[in-house]
mmCIF file of the N, C-alpha and C atoms, coordinates in Angstrom:
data_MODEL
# 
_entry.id   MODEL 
# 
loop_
_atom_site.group_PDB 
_atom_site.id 
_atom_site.type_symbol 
_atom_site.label_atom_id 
_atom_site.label_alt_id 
_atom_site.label_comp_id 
_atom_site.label_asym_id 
_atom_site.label_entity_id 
_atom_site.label_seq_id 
_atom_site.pdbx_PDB_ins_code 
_atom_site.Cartn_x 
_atom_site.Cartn_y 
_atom_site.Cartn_z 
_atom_site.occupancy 
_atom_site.B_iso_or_equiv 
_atom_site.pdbx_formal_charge 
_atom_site.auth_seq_id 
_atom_site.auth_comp_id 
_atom_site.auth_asym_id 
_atom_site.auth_atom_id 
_atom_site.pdbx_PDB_model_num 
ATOM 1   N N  . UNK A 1 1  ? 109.461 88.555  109.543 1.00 0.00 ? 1  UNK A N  1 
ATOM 2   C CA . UNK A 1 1  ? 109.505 89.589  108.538 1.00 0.00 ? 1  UNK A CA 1 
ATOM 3   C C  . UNK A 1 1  ? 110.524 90.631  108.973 1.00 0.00 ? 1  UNK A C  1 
ATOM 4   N N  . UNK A 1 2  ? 111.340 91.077  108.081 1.00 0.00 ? 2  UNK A N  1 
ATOM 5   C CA . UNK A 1 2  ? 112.239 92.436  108.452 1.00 0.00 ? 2  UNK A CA 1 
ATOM 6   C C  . UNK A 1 2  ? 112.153 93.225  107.216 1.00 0.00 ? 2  UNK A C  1 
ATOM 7   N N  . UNK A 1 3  ? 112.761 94.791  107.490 1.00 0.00 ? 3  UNK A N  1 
ATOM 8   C CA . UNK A 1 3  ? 112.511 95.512  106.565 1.00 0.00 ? 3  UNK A CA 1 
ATOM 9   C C  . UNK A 1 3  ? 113.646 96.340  106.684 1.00 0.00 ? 3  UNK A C  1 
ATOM 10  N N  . UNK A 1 4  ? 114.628 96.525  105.494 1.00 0.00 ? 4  UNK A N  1 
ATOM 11  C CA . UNK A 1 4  ? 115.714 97.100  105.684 1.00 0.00 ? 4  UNK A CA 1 
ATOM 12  C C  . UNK A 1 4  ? 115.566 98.150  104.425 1.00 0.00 ? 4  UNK A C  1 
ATOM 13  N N  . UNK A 1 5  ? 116.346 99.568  104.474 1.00 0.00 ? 5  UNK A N  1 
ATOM 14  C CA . UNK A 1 5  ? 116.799 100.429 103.338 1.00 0.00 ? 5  UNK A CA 1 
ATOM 15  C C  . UNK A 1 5  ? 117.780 99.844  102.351 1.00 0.00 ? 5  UNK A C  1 
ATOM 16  N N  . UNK A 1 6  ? 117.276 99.701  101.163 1.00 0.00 ? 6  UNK A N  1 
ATOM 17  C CA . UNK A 1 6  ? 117.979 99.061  99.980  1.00 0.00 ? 6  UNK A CA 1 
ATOM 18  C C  . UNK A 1 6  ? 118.620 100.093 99.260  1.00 0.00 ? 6  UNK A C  1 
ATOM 19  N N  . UNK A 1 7  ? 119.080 99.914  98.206  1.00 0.00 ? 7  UNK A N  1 
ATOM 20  C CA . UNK A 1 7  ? 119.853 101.087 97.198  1.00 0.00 ? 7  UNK A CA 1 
ATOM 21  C C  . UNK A 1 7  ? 118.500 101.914 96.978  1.00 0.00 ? 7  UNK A C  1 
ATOM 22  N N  . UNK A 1 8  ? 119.404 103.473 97.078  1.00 0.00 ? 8  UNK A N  1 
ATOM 23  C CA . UNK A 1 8  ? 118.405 104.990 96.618  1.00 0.00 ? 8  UNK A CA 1 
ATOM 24  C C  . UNK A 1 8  ? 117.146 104.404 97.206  1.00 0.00 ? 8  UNK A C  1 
ATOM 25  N N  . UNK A 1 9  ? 117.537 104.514 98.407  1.00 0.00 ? 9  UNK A N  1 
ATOM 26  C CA . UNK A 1 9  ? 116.054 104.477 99.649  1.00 0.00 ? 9  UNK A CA 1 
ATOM 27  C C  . UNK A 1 9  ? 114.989 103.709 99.800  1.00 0.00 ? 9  UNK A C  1 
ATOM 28  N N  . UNK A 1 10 ? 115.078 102.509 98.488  1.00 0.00 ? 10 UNK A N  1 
ATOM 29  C CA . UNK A 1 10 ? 113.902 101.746 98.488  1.00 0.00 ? 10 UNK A CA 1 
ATOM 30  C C  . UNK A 1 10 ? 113.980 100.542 99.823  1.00 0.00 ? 10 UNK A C  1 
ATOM 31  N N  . UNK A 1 11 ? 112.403 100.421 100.496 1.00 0.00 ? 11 UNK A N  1 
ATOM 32  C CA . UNK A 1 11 ? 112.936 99.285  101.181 1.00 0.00 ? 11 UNK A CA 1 
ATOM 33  C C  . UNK A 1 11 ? 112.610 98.066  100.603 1.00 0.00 ? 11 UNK A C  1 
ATOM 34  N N  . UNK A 1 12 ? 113.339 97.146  101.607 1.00 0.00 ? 12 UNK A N  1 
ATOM 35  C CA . UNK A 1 12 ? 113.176 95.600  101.088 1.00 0.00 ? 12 UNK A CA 1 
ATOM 36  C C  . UNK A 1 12 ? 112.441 95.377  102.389 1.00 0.00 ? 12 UNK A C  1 
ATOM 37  N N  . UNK A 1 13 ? 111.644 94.191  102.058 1.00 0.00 ? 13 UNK A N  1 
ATOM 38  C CA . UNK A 1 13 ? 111.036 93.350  103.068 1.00 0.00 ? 13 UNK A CA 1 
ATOM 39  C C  . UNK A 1 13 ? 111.265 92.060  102.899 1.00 0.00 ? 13 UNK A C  1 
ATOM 40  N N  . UNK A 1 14 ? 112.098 91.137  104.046 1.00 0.00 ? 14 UNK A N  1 
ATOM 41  C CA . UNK A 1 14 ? 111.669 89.699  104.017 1.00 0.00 ? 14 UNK A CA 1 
ATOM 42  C C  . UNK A 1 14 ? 111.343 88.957  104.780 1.00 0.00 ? 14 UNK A C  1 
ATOM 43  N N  . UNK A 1 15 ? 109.955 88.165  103.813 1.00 0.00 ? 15 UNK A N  1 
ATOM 44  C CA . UNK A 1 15 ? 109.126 87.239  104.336 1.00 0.00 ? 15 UNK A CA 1 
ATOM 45  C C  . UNK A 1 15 ? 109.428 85.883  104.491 1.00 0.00 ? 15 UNK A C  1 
ATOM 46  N N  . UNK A 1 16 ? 109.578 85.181  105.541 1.00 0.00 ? 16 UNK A N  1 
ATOM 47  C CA . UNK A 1 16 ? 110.476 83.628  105.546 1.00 0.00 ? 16 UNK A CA 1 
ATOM 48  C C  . UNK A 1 16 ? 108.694 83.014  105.251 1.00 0.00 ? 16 UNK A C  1 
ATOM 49  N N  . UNK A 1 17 ? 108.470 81.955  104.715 1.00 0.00 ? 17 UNK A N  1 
ATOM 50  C CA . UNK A 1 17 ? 107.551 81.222  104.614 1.00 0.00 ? 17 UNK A CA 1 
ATOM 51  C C  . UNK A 1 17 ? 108.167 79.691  104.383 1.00 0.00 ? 17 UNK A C  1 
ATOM 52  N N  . UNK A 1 18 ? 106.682 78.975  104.776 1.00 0.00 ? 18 UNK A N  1 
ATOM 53  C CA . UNK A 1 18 ? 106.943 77.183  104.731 1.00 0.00 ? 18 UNK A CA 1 
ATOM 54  C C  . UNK A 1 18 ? 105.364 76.815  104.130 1.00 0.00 ? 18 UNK A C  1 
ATOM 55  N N  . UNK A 1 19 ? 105.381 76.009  104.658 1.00 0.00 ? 19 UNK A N  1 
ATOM 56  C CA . UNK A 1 19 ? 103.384 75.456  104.381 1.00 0.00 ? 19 UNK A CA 1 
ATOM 57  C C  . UNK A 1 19 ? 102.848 75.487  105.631 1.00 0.00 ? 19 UNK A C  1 
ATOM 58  N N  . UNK A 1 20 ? 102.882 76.309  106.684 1.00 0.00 ? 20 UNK A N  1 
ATOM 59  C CA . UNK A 1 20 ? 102.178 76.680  107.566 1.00 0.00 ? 20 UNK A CA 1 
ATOM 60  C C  . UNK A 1 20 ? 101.070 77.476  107.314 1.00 0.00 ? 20 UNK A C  1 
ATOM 61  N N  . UNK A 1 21 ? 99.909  78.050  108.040 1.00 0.00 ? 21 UNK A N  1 
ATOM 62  C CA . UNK A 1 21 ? 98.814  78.646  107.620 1.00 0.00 ? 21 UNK A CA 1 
ATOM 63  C C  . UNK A 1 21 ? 99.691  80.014  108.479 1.00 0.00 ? 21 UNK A C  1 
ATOM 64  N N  . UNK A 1 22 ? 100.014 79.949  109.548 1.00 0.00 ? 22 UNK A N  1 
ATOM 65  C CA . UNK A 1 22 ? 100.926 81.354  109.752 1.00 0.00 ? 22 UNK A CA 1 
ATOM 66  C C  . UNK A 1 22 ? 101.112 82.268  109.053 1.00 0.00 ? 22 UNK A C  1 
ATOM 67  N N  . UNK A 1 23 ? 102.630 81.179  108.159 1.00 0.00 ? 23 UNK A N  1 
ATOM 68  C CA . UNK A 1 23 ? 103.203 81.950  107.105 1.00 0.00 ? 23 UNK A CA 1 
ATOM 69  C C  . UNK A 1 23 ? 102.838 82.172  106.236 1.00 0.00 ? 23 UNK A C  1 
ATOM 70  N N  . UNK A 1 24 ? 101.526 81.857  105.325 1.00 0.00 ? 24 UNK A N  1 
ATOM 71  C CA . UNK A 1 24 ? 101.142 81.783  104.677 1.00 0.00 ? 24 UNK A CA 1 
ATOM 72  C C  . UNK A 1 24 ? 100.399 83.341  104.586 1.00 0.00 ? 24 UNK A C  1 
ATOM 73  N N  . UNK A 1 25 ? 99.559  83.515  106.379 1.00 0.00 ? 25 UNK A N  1 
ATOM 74  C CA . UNK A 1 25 ? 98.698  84.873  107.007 1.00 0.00 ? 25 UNK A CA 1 
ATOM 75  C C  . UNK A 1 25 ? 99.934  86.001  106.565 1.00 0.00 ? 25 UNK A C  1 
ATOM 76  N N  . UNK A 1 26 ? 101.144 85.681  106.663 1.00 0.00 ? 26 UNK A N  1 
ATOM 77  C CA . UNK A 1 26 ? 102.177 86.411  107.148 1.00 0.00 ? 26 UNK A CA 1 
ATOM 78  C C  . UNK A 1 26 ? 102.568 87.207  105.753 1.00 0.00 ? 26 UNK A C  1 
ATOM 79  N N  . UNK A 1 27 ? 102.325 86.129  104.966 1.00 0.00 ? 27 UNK A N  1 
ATOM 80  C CA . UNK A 1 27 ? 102.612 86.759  103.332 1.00 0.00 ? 27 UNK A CA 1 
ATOM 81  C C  . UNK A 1 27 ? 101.640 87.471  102.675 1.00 0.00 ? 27 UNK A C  1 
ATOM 82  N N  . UNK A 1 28 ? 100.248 87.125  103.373 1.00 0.00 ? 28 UNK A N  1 
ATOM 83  C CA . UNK A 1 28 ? 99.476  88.170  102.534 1.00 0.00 ? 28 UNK A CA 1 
ATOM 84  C C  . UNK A 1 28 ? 99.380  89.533  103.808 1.00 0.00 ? 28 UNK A C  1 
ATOM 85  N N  . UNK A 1 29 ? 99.347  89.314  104.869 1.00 0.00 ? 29 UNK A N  1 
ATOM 86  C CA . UNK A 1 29 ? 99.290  90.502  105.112 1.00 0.00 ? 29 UNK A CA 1 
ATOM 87  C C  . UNK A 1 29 ? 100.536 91.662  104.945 1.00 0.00 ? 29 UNK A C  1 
ATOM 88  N N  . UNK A 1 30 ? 101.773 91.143  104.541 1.00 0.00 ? 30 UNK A N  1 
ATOM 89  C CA . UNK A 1 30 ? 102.715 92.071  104.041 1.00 0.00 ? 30 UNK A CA 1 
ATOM 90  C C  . UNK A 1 30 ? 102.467 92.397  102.876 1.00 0.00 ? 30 UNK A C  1 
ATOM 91  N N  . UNK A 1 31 ? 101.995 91.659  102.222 1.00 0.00 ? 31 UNK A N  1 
ATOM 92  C CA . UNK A 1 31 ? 101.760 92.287  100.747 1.00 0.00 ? 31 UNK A CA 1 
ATOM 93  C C  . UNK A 1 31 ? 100.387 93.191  100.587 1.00 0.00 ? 31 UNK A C  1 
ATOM 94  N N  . UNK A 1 32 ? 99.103  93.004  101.497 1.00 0.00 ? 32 UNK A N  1 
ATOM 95  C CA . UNK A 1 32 ? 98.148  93.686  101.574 1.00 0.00 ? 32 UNK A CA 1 
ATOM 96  C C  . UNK A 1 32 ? 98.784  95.394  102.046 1.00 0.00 ? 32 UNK A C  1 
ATOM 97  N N  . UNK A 1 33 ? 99.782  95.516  103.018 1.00 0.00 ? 33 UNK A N  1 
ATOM 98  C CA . UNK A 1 33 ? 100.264 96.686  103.592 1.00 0.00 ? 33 UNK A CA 1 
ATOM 99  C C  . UNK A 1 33 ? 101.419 97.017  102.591 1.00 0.00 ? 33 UNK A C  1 
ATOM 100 N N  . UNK A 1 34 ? 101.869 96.314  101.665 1.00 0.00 ? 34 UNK A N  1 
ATOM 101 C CA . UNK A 1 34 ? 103.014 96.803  101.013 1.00 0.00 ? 34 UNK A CA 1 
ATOM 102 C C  . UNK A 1 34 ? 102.130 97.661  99.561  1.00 0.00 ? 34 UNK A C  1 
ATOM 103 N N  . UNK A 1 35 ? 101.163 97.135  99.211  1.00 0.00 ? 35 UNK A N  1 
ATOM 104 C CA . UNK A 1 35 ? 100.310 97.530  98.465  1.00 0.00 ? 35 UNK A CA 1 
ATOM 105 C C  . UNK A 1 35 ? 99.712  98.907  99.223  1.00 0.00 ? 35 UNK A C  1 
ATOM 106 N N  . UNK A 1 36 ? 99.261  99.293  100.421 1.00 0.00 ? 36 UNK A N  1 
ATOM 107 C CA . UNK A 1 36 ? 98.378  100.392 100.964 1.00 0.00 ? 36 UNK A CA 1 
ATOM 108 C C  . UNK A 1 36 ? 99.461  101.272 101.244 1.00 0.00 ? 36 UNK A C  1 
ATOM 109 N N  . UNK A 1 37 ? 100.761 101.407 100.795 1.00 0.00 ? 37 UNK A N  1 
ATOM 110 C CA . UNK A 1 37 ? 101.544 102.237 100.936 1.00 0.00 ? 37 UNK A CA 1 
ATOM 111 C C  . UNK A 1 37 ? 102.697 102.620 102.419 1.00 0.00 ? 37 UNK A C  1 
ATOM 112 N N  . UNK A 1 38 ? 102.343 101.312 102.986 1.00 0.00 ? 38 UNK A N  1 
ATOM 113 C CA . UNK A 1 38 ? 103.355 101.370 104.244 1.00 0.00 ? 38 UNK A CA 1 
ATOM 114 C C  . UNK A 1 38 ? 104.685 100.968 103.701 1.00 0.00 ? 38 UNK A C  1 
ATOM 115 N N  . UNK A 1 39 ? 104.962 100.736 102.586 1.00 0.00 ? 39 UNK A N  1 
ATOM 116 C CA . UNK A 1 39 ? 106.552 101.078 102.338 1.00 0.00 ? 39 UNK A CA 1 
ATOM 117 C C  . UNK A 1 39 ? 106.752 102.675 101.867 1.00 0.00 ? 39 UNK A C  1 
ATOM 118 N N  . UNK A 1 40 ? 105.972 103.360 102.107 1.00 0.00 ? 40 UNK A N  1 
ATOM 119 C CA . UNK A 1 40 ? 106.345 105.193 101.941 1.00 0.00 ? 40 UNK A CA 1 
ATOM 120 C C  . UNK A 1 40 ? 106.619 105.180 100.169 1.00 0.00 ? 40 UNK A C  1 
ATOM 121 N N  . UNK A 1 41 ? 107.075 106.635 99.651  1.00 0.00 ? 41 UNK A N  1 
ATOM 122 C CA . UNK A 1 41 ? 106.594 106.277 98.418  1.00 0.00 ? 41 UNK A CA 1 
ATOM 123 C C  . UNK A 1 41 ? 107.779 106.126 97.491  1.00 0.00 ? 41 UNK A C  1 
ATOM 124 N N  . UNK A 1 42 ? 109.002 105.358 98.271  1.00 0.00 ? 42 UNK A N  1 
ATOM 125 C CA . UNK A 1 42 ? 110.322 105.300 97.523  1.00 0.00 ? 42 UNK A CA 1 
ATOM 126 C C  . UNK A 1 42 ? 110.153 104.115 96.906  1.00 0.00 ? 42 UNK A C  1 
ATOM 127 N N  . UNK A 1 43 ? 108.688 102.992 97.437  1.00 0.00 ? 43 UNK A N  1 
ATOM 128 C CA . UNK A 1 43 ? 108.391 101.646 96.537  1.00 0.00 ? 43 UNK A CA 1 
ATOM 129 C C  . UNK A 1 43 ? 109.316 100.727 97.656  1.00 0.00 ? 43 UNK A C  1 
ATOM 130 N N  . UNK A 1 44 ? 109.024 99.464  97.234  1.00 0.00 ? 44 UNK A N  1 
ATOM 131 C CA . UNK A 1 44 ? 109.388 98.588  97.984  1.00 0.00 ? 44 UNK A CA 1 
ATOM 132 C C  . UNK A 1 44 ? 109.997 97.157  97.344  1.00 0.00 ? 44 UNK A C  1 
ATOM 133 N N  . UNK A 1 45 ? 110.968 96.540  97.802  1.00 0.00 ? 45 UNK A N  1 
ATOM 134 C CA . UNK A 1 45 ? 110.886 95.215  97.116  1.00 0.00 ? 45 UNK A CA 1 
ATOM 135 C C  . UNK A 1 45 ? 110.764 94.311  98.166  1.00 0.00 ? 45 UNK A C  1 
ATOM 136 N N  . UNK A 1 46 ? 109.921 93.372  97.824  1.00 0.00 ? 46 UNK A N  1 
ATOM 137 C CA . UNK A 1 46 ? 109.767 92.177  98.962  1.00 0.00 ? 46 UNK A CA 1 
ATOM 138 C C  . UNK A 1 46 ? 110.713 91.088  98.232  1.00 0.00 ? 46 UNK A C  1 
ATOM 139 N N  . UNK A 1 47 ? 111.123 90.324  99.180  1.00 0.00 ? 47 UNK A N  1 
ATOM 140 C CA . UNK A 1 47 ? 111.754 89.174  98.776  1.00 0.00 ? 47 UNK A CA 1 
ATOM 141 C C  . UNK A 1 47 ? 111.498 87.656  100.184 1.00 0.00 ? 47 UNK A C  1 
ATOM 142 N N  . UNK A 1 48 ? 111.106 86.919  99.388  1.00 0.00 ? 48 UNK A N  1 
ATOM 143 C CA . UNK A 1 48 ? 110.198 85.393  99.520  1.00 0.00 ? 48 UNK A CA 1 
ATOM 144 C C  . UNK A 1 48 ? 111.591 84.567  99.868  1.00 0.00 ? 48 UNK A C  1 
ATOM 145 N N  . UNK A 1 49 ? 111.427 84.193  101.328 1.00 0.00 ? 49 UNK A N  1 
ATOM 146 C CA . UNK A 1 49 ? 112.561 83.374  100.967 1.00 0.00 ? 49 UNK A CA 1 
ATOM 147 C C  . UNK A 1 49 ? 111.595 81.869  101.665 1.00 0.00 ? 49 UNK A C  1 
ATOM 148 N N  . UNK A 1 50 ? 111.852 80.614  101.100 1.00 0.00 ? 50 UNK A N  1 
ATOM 149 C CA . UNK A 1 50 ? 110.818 79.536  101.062 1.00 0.00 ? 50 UNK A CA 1 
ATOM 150 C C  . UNK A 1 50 ? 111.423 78.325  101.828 1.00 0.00 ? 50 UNK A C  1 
ATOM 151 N N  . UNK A 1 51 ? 111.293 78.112  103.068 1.00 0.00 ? 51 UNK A N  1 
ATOM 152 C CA . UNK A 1 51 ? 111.815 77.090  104.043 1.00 0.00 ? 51 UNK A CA 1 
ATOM 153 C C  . UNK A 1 51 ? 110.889 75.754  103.597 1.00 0.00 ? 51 UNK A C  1 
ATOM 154 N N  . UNK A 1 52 ? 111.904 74.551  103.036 1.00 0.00 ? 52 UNK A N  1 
ATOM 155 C CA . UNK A 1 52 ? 111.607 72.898  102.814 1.00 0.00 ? 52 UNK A CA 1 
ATOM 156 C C  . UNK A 1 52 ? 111.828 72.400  104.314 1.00 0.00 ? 52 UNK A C  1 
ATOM 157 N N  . UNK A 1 53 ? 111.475 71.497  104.301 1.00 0.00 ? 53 UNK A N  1 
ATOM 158 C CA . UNK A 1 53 ? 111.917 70.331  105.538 1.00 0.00 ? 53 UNK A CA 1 
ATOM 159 C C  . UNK A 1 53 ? 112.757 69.567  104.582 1.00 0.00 ? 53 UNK A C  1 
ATOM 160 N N  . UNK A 1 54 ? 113.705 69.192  105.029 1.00 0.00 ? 54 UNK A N  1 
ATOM 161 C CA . UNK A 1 54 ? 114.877 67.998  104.180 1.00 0.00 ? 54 UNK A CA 1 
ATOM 162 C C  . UNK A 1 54 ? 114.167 66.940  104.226 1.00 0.00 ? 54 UNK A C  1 
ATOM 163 N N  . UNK A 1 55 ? 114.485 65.949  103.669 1.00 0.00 ? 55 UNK A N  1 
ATOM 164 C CA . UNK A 1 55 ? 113.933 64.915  103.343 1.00 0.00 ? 55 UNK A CA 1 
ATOM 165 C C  . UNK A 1 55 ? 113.861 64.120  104.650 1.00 0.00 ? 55 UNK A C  1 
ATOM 166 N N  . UNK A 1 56 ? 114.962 64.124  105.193 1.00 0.00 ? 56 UNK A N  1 
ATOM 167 C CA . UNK A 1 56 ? 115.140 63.097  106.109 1.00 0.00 ? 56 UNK A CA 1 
ATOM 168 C C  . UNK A 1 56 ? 114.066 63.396  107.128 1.00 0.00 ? 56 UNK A C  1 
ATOM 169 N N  . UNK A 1 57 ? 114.121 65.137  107.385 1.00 0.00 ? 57 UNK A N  1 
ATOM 170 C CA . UNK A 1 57 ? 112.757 65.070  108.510 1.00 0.00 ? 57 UNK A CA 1 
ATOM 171 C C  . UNK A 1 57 ? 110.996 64.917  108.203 1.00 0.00 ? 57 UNK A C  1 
ATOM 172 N N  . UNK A 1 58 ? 111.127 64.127  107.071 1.00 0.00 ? 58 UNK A N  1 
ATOM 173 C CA . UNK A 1 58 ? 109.582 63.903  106.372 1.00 0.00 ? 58 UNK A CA 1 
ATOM 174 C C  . UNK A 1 58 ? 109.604 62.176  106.140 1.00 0.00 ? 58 UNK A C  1 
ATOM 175 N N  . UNK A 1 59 ? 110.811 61.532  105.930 1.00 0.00 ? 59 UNK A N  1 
ATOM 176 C CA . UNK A 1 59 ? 110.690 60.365  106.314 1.00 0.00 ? 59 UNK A CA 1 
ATOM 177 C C  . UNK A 1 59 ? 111.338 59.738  107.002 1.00 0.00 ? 59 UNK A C  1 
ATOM 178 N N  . UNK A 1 60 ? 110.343 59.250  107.882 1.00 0.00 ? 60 UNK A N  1 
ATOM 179 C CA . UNK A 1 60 ? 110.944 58.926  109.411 1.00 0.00 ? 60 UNK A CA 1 
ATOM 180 C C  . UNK A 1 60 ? 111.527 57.314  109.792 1.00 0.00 ? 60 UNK A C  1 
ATOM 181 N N  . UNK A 1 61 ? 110.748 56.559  108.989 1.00 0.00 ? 61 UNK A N  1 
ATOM 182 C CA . UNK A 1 61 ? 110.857 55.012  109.180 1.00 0.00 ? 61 UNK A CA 1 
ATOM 183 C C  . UNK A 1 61 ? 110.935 55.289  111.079 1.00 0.00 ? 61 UNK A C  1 
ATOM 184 N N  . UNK A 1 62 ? 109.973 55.621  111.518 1.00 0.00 ? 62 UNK A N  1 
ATOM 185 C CA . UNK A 1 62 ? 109.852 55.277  112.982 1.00 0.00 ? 62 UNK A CA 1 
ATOM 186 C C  . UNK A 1 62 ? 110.225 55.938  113.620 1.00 0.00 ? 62 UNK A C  1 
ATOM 187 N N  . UNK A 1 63 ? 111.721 56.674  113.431 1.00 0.00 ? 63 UNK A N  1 
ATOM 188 C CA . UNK A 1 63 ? 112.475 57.192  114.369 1.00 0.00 ? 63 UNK A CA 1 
ATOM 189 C C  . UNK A 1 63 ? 111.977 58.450  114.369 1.00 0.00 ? 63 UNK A C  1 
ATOM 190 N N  . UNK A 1 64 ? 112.320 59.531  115.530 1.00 0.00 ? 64 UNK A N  1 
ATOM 191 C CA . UNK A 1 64 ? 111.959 60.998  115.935 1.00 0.00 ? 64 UNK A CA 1 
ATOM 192 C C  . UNK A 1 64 ? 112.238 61.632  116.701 1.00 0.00 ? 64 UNK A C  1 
ATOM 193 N N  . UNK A 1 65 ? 112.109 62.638  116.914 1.00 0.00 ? 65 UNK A N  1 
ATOM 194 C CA . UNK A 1 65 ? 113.034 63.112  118.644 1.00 0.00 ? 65 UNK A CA 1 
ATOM 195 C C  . UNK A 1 65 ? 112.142 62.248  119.822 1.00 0.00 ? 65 UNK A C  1 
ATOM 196 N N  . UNK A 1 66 ? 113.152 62.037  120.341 1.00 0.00 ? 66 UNK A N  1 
ATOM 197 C CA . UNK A 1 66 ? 112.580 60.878  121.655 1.00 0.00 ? 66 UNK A CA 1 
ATOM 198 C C  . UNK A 1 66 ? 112.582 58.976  121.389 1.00 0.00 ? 66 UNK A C  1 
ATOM 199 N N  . UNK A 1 67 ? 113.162 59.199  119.859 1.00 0.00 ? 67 UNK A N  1 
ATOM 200 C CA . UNK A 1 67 ? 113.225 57.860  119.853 1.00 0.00 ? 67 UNK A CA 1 
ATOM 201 C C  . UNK A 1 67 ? 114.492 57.187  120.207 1.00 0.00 ? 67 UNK A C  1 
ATOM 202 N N  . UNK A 1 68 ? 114.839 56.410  120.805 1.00 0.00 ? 68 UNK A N  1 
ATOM 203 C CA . UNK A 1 68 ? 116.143 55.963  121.380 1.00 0.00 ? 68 UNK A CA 1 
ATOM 204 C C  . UNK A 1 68 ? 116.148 54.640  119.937 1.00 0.00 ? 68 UNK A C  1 
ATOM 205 N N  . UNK A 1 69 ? 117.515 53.997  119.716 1.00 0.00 ? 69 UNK A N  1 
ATOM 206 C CA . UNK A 1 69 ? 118.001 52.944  119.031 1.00 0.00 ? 69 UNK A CA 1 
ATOM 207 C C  . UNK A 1 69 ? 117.784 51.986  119.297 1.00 0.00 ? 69 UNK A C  1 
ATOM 208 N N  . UNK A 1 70 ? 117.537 51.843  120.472 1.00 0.00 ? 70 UNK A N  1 
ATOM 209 C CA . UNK A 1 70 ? 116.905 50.253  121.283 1.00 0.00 ? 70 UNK A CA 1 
ATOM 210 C C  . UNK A 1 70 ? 115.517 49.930  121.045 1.00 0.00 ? 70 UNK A C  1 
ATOM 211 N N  . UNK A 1 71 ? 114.377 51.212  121.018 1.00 0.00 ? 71 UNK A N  1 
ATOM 212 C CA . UNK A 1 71 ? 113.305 51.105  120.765 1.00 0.00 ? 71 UNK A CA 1 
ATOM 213 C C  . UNK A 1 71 ? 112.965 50.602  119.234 1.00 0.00 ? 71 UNK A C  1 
ATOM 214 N N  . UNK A 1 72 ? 113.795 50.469  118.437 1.00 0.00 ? 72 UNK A N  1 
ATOM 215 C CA . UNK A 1 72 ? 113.794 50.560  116.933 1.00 0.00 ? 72 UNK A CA 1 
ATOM 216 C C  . UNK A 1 72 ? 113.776 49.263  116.615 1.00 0.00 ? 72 UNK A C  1 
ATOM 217 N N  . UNK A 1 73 ? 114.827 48.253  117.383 1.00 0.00 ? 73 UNK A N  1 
ATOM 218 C CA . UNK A 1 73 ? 114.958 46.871  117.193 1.00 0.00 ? 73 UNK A CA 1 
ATOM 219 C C  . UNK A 1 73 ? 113.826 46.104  117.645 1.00 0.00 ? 73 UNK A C  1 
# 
């Protein structure tokens, strides 16, 4: 999470998220504190930015870190 001064003093906050239960903790508790007024009272914008795994690292056909080319045949 970071939080920077945006135009006419508002801040921004951003939250990186995936399908972890982490990030998931990570998004509501910024938004629980962005709501109770810890962005001060110039308002705030959050912005979601949403990390995929590429395809290739979801299907593996076998291979993975530690798999050598020899093991494959």
């Amino acid at each position: 999470m970071a939080a920077a001064e945006g135009e006419q003093g508002k801040t921004v906050v951003v939250v990186g998220v995936d399908d972890s239960e982490h990030s998931n903790y990570a998004l509501e508790w910024t938004m629980q504190h962005l709501a109770s007024g810890m962005a001060g009272s110039g308002g705030a914008e959050l912005v979601i930015v949403h990390a995929k795994p590429s395809p290739s690292s979801v299907v593996g056909f076998g291979a993975g870190p530690g798999t050598s080319p020899a093991s494959l045949n």
